[in-house]
C-alpha positions as CSV (number, residue, x, y, z in Angstrom):
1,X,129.1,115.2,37.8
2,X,131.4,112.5,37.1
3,X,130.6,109.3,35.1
4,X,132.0,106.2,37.7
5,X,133.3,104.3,34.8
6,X,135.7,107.5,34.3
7,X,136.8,107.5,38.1
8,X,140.6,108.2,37.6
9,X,142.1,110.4,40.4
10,X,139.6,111.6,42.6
11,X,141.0,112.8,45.7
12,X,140.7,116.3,46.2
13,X,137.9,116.7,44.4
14,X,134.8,118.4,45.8
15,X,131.7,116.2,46.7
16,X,128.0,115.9,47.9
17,X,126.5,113.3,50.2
18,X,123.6,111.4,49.1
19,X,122.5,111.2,52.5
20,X,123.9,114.3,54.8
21,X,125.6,113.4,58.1
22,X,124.2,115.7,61.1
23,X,123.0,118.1,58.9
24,X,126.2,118.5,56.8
25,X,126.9,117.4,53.1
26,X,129.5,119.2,51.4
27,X,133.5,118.1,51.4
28,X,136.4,116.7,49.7
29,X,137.6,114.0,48.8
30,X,140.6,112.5,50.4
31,X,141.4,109.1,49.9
32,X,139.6,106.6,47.7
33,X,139.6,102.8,48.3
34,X,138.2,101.6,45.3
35,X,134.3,100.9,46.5
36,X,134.8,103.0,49.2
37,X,136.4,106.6,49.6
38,X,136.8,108.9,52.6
39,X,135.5,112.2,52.7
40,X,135.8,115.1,54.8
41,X,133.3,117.3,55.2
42,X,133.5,121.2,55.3
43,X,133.3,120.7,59.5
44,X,136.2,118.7,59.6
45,X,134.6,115.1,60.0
46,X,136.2,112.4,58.1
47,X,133.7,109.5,57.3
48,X,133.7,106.8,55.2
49,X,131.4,106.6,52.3
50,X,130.6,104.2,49.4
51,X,130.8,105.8,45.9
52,X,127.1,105.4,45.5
53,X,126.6,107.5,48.1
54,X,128.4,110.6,47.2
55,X,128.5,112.7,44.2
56,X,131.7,113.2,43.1
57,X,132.8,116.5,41.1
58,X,135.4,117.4,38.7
């Protein structure tokens, strides 16, 4: 997992929801907004998440 303090060029990294959306969790990263990132998940949703709410990996 990656330390937020050493977020530098995130997007298209893999990631976890905190908190799954209709039963799904796992994506990518594919734009990051500084508090807030969008991610879409292995179904092909988009959302928008806040950092906190996602675990981000290298």
């Amino acid at each position: 997992m990656i330390d937020y303090d050493e977020l530098d060029g995130i997007v298209g990294c893999y990631c976890t929801l905190v908190y799954p959306y209709r039963g799904h969790s796992e994506g990518t990263v594919v734009a990051d907004y500084g508090q807030e990132i969008i991610v879409r998940l292995n179904n092909g949703k988009e959302l928008t998440e806040y950092r906190s709410d996602v675990l981000i990996y290298e």
